[in-house]
N, C-alpha and C positions, 0 to 999 in steps of 0.2 A: 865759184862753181860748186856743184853738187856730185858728188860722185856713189857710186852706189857698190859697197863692200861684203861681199858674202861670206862671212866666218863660219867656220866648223868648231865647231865645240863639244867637247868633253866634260862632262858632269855627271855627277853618285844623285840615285835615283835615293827614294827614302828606306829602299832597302839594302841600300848601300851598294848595288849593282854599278858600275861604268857605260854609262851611255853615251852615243854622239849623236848631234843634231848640228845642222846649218841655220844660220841665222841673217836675216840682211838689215843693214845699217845705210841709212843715209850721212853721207858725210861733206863737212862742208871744208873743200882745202883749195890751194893753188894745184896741186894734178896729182895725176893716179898716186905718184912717187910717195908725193906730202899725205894722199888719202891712205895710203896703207900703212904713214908712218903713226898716223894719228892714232887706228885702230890697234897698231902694237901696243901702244903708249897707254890706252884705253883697257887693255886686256893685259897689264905688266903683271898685276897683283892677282890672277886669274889662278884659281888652284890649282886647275888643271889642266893637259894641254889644249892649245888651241891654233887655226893653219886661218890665213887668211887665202880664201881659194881664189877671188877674184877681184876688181878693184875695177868699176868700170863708169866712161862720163852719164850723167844721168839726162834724162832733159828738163826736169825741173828746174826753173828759172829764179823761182823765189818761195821762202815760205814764212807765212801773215800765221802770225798768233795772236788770240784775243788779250 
């Protein structure tokens, strides 16, 4: 299944300012539980902080790469 994760993130702009932005992630787990754990796992080595806000099923079925 596909689940769809909105991270909040923290990052130094290039004048060295603290900024925060949400970002979304497609992610592919057994359930919400496994998809939020993935996204920690993904953001372990992250400078800065970061909040996973939500973690939710998606409906996409599959995804075809060339």
């Amino acid at each position: 299944m596909y689940y769809i994760a909105k991270v909040k993130l923290e990052f130094e702009t290039d004048k060295g300012q603290l900024k925060k932005k949400t970002e979304t992630y497609l992610v592919q787990a057994d359930s919400v539980t496994d998809a939020e754990a993935i996204v920690h796992t993904k953001f372990s080595d992250w400078k800065y902080d970061f909040e996973v806000k939500s973690v939710s099923q998606s409906n996409i079925l599959d995804v075809y790469s060339a």
